[in-house]
C-alpha positions in Angstrom: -10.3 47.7 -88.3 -8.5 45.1 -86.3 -5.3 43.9 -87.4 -5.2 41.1 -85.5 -5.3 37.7 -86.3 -6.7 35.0 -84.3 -4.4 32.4 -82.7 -5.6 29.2 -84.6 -6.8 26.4 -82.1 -4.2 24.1 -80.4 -3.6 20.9 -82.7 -6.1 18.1 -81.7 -4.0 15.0 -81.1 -4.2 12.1 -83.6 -7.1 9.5 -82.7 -7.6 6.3 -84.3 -11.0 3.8 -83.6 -11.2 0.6 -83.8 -13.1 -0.8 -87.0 -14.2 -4.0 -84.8 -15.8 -2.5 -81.9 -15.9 1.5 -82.4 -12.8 1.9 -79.2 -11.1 5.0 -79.2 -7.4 6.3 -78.6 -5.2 9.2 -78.8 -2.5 8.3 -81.4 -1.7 4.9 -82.4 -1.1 2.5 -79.2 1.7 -0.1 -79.8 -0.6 -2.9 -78.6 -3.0 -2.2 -81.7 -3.0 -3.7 -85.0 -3.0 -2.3 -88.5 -4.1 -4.2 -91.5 -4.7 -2.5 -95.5 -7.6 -4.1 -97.2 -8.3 -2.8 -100.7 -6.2 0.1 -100.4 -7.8 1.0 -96.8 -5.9 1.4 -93.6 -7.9 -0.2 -90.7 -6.7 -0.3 -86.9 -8.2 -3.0 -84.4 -7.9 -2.3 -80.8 -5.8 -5.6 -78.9 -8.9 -7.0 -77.9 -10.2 -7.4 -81.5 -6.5 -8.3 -82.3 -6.3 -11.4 -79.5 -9.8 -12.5 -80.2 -9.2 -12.8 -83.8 -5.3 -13.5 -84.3 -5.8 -16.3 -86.5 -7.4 -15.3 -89.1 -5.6 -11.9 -89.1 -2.0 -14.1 -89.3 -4.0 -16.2 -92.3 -4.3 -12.5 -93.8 -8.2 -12.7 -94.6 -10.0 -9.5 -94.9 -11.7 -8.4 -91.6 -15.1 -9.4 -93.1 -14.2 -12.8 -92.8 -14.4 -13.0 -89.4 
């Protein structure tokens, strides 16, 4: 009998995507915006952002534009 326990795996950091284009990063980069839309959190990459600051600072739901 072995009375060892595994080690668990080392803790996968955080990544978010972009709900716009599908992007990628570790964590939550400063340059990205984050919007709630019926109760959902959604994160747009600063590409997505700039492209479509508008009608994110006119607070319409991201399937608007």
């Amino acid at each position: 009998m072995n009375d060892q326990t595994p080690e668990p795996p080392p803790p996968r950091p955080n990544t978010v995507t972009c709900t716009r284009c599908g992007r990628t990063a570790e964590g939550v980069p400063l340059t990205w915006t984050c919007s709630v839309e019926n109760g959902t959190r959604l994160y747009f990459c600063e590409t997505c952002a700039r492209t479509h600051l508008r009608a994110i600072e006119s607070r319409l739901d991201s399937s608007w534009w």
